[in-house]
N, C-alpha and C positions, 0 to 999 in steps of 0.2 A: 646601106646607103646613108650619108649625115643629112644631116638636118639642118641646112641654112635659117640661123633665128636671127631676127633683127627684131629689138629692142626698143621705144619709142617714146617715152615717157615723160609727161607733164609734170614738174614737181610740186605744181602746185596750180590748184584751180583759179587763183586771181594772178599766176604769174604767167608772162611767156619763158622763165627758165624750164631749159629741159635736157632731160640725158638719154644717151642713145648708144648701143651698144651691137655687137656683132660678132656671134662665135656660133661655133657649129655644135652639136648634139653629136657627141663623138658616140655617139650606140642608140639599138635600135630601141624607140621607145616600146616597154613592157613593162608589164608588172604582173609578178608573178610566173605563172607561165601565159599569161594574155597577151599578145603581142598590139601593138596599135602602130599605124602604116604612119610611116613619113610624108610630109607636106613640108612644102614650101611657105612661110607663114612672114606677116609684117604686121605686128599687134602692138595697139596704144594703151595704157592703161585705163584711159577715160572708157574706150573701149573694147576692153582686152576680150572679156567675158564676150564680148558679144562673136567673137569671131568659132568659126567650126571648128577649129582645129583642139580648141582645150577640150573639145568632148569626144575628138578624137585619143585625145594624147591620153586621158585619164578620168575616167567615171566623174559624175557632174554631184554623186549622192555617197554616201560612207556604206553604206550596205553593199555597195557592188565590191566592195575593196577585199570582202572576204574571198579566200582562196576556194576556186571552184572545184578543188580537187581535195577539196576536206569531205567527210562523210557526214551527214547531219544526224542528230541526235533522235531516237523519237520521243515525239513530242509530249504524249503521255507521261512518261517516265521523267521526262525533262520538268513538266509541270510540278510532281511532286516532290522533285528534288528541289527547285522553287524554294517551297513548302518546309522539307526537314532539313535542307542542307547546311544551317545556321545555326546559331548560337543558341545556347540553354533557355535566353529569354524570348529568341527573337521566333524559334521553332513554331511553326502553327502544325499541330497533330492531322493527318488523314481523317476525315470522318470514314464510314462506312465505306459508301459509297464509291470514297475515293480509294481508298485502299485495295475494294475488291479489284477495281481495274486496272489501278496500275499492277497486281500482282498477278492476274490473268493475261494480261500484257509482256510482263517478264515470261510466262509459264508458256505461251504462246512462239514468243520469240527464243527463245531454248529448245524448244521442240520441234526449231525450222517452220512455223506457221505461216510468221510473217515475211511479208515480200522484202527483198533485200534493204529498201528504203525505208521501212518502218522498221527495220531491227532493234532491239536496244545493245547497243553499245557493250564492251567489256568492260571500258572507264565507266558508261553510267552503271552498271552493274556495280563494279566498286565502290561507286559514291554513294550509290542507294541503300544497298546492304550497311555499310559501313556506318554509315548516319544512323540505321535504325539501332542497329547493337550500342551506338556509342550512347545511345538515346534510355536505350535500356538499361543502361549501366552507370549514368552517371549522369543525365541530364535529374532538373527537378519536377516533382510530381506533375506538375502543371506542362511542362514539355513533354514526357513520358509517352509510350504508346495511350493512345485512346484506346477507349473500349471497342470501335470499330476497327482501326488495324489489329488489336488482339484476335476478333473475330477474325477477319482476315487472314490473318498469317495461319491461324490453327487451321483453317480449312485448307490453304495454300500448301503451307508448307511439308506434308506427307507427299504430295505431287514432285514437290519443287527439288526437295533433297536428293531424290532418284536422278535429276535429268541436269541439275547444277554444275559446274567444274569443280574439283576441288579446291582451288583459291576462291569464290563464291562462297563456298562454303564455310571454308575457314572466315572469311567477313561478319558472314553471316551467325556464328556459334561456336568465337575462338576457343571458347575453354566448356564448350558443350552445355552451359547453362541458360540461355537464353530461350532457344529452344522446347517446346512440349516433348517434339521427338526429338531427341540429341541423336549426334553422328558423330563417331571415335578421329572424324576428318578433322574436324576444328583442331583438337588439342593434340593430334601428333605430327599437324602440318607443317611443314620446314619449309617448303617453297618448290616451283615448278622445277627451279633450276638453282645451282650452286647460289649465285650471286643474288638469289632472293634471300636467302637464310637472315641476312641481315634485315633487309626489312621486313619480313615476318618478324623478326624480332622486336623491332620494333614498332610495330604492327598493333602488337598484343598489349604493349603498351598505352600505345593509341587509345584502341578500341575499349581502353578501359577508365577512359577518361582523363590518362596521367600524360603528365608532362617527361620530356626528353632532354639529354643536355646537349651542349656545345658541338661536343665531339661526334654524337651521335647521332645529330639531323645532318653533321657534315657527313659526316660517313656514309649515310643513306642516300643524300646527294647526289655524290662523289661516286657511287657505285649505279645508280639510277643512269645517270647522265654521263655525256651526252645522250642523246638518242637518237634514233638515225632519224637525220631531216626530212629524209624524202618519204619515208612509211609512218615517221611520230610514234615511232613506237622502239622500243632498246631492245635490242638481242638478247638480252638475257634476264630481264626484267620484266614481271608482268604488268600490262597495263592497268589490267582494275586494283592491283595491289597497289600500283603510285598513285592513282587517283583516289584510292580509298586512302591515302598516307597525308597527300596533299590537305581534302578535304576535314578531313578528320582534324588537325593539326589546328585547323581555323574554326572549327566548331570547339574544341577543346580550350580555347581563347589563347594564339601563343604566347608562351613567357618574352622577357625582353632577350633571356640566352637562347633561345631558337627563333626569333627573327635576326638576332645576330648572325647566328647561323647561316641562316638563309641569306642575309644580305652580302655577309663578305665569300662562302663557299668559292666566287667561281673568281673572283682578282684577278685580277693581271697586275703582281706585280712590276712588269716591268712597261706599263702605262706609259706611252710619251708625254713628254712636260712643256708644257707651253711656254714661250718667254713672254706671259703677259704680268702685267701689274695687278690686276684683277679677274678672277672669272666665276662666274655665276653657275651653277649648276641646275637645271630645270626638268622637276618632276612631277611632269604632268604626270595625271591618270592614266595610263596605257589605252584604255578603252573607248575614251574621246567624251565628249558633247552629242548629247541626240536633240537637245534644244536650244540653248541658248550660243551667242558668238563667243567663238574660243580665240582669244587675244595673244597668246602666248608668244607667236613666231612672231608678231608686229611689233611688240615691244622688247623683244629680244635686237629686232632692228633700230629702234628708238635707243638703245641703252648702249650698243655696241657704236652710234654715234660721237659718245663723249668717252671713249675710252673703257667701258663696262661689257668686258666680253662676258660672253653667254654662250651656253652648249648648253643644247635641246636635243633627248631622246626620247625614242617610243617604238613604234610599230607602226607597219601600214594600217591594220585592223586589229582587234582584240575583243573578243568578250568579257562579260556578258555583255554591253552593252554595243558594242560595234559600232562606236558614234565617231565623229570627225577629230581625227588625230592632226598633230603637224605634220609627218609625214604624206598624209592627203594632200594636205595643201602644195607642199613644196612637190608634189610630181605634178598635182594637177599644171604647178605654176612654170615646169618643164627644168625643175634642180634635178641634180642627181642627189639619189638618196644612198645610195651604194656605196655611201664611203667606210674609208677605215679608220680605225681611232690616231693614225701618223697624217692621214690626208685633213682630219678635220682640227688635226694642231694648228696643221698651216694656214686654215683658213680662218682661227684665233687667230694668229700671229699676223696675216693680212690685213694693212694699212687701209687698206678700201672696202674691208667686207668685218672683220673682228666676233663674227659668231658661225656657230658649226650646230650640225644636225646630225645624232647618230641612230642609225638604225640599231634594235637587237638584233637583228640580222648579220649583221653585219658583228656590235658589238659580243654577242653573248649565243651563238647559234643553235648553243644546247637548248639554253631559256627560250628562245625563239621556236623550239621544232616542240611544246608542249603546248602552243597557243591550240591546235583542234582539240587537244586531249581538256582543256581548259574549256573549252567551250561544251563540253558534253561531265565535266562537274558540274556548271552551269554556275552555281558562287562560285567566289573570287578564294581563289588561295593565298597562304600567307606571299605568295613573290608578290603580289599584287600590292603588296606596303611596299616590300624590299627593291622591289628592279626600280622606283622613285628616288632610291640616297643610293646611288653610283657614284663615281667620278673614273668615267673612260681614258679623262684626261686633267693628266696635272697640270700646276701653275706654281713657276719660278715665285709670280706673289700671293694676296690675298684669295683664299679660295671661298666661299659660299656655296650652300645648297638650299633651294626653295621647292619647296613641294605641295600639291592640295590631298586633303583629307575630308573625308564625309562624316563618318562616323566618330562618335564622342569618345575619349579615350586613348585613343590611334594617337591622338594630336605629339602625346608623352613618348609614347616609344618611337616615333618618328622623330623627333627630337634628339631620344637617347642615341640612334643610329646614327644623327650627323654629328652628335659629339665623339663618336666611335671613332671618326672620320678625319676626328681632327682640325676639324673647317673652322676656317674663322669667324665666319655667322654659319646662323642657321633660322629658317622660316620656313612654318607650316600655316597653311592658309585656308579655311573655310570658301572657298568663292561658289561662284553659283554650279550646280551639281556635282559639288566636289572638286570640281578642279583648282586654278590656279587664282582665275580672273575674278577680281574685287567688282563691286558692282557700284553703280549710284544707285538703282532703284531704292524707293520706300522699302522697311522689311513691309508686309504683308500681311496681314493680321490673323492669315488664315497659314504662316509660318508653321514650321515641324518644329516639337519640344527641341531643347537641347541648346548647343551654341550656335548664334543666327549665322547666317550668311554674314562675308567682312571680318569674322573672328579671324586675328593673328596673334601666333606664341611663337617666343624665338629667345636668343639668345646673341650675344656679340660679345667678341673677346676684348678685352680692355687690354691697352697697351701697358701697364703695370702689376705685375703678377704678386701679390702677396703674400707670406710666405703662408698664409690660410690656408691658400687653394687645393685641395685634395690631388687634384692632378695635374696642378704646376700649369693649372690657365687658372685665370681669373675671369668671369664670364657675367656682364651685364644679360640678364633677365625680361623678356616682356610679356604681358597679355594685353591683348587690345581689340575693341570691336571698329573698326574703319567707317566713320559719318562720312562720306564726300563731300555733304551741304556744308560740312566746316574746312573745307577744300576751296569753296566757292562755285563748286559743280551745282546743277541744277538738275531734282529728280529725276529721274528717266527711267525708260520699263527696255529691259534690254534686250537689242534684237532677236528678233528668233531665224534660228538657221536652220531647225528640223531635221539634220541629217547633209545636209545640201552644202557639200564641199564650196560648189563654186557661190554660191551667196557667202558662207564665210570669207573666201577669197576676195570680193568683190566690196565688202565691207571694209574688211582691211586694207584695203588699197587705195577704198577711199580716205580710206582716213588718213593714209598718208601722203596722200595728195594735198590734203590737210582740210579737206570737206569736214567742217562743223558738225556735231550729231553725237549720236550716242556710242557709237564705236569708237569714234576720234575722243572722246572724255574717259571711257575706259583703256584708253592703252597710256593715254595721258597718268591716268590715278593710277596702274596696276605698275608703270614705269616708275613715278616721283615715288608712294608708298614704300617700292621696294627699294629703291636706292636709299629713302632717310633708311628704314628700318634696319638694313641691311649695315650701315654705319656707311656706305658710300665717303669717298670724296666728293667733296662738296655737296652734299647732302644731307649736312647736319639742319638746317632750318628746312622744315619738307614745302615749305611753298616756291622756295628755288629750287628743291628739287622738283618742281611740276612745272613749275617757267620753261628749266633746260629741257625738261622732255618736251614742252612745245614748242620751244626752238627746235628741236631736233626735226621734229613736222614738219613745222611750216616753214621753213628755212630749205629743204627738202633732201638734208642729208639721209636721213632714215629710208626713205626711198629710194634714194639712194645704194645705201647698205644690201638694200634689199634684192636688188639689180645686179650690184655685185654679186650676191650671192648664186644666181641660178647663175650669173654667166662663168665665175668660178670656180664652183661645182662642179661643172662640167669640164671646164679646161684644166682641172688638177686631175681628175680622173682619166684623162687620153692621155697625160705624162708617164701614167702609173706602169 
């Protein structure tokens, strides 16, 4: 049955302009395998939210977005993967205590103890073991086993080798030294099946604290993936071996030649090209906002205004965090998210809409069907930098990619991947918990070390290349921490969305109705910011670049755009 929607929209709270719109929901609303019923619906944006139907159409909270047909992790084991599944410095050791349970726990769930739902995992088996050997081998003294996981393991592990898998085992005492009691398993292990050999081989590598080249995180890849969508797991590949491969690689801290890797492995060459003059590329965190408003798709409509197209990818949901993606927003707001990288050119190239939304779903399905196996590593693996510097879709002109980073250090190899890329800027962005969005608030005095919130580095190619240049661009340079108060913005603590789809939507919308407030000042500064930095047209002096973003508001084209958007969405995809 479709879905009669009509569209109703104020563009602005002190004006009677308004736009109104009417197309159908050519498919049944779902997500996932979750179906939700067809209604007949007439919604304004003043009060969009308040009507039944959005909490029909699509969960009101990001937690519910995860797929009900993933297996969960237990939670034991989860915890102290928490714990070691990190970095040389960032590792905090088992005490006693902990060790003995979590390892009782494993010994328990091998021996068929526990009930189906508290199993552990064969991924978290991979990332557990995996962590501890690498920890052994190559972490420093201070990360190393404690004295209570030694205890542990010695009493454990005479139990545990008997009832293990052999890939377990091999994780657990690749070259038999780890171990009190060794097993002849580790060091003659080749894999379950043919097309492990390679990553065992690479494995051993791993697990011993070294790094990999080019060719060789492609190859493992390449051979890894796809994986079947609908089990998350490869025919011929085991799962605690990729999970232990993944894990391992980010505990190992990757080189820039194996996020490289990672990044370009899965190309599509033959990408469609948009005929725009500009496009923006936007890398959010996959995993969303669990607290603060996530600005990204508001200002993406703010910017596609004046000619500044913009393509936004993600996922419906992601761990570890599982916080509000764009994706959320546009089903809660009734777009189709289901498109393909030729249907979201068109709607670049659309005179009334000029930005696109791409699923990994859609874009990358292999990368898409490791999000359960990703949530039972529990850290973030290296795709978790790399799926942020894509381009799904090319552009006849200027291209950019903007992306957020949390951690100190990232900021450079994120950097180094958009110059990979070729782009003509590039910006990485500190905002608030990693993501995109620049903040006005005060820092906070009770701030984390490191670079604050508002830190940007980037780069822009200069239109005269010198014969200097190593690689034949020539590239203006930035670092910079973002004051808003020398903006003319006025402090503000920024709103909290908690998880709650529809409060972010509802923010956003106000603000582009052009309601005053702290939402409407953030899409304003994260718009104008990126247009100067970026080298924008007409955004050389950045306080015109903040005027045109507030014309783009309050004038009510951005709302506009936005309108467009779910109603063309949907009517590109019934042509398909």
């Amino acid at each position: 049955m479709e879905l009669l929607t009509r569209l109703h929209v104020t563009a602005s709270s002190s004006s009677s302009r308004s736009h109104e719109f009417k197309f159908k929901l050519p498919f049944p609303c779902r997500r996932n395998s979750v179906h939700f019923p067809s209604t007949k619906l007439v919604h304004s944006a003043k009060g969009v939210l308040d009507s039944p139907m959005y909490v029909e159409m699509s969960p009101p909270v990001s937690t519910s977005y995860r797929n009900p047909a993933f297996s969960k992790p237990n939670k034991t084991v989860l915890e102290a993967q928490g714990k070691i599944c990190t970095g040389p410095t960032q590792t905090k050791p088992l005490n006693e205590e902990q060790a003995f349970k979590v390892l009782e726990t494993i010994l328990k769930s091998v021996k068929g103890e526990l009930t189906d739902e508290e199993q552990v995992s064969r991924a978290q088996l991979g990332a557990f073991f995996a962590a501890m050997t690498i920890r052994a081998n190559a972490f420093p003294e201070a990360t190393r086993w404690s004295e209570g996981e030694k205890k542990a393991m010695s009493y454990y592990w005479p139990h545990l080798v008997g009832v293990l898998p052999p890939d377990i085992i091999f994780l657990s005492d690749p070259e038999g030294s780890v171990m009190e009691i060794s097993s002849s398993i580790g060091p003659s292990f080749t894999g379950i099946g043919t097309s492990d050999m390679r990553l065992v081989g690479a494995l051993r590598e791993v697990l011993a604290g070294a790094h990999l080249g080019y060719e060789e995180v492609q190859g493992v890849l390449r051979d890894a993936l796809p994986l079947n969508v609908e089990t998350k797991e490869s025919v011929d590949v085991s799962e605690s071996l990729l999970a232990a491969f993944l894990i391992g690689q980010r505990m190992n801290r990757e080189t820039d030649r194996e996020l490289k890797a990672y990044c370009l492995a899965f190309d599509d060459e033959n990408a469609p090209v948009a005929d725009v003059r500009s496009l923006t590329h936007y890398g959010e965190p996959y995993d969303g906002n669990t607290r603060y408003f996530r600005s990204t798709l508001f200002v993406a409509a703010v910017r596609s205004s004046y000619s500044e197209s913009c393509l936004l990818h993600g996922v419906d949901w992601m761990p570890p965090k599982g916080g509000i993606t764009e994706e959320q927003m546009l089903m809660f707001l009734g777009a189709n998210t289901r498109l393909n990288s030729v249907q979201a050119k068109k709607l670049l190239e659309d005179e009334d809409v000029g930005f696109a939304y791409l699923s990994q779903r859609e874009a990358q399905p292999s990368l898409f069907s490791l999000v359960s196996l990703r949530e039972h590593i529990k850290k973030r693996p290296p795709l978790a930098s790399t799926e942020k510097v894509q381009q799904f879709v090319r552009a006849t002109g200027k291209e950019a990619i903007v992306t957020g980073f949390y951690h100190e250090g990232y900021e450079e190899s994120l950097l180094m991947l958009m110059r990979r890329r070729g782009v003509h800027s590039g910006l990485v962005v500190k905002g608030e918990e990693g993501a995109l969005s620049l903040t006005t608030s005060l820092r906070s005095p009770n701030a984390s070390k490191g670079l604050p919130v508002n830190f940007c580095s980037g780069f822009r190619s200069l239109d005269v290349t010198p014969a200097s240049a190593l690689d034949g661009v020539s590239r203006e340079t930035f670092n910079m921490v973002v004051n808003a108060s020398e903006y003319g913005f006025k402090p503000s603590d920024t709103p909290r969305t908690d998880r709650s789809v529809k409060r972010n939507v509802e923010l956003g919308l106000a603000a582009l109705r052009g309601e005053k407030g702290p939402a409407y000042d953030r899409i304003v500064l994260n718009a104008g910011i990126i247009d100067h930095l970026l080298g924008c047209e007409g955004a050389d002096d950045v306080n015109s670049a903040m005027e045109r973003a507030r014309g783009a508001i309050d004038s009510g084209r951005a709302l506009k755009r936005l309108l467009s958007y779910l109603k063309t969405s949907n009517s590109i995809a019934s042509k398909a």
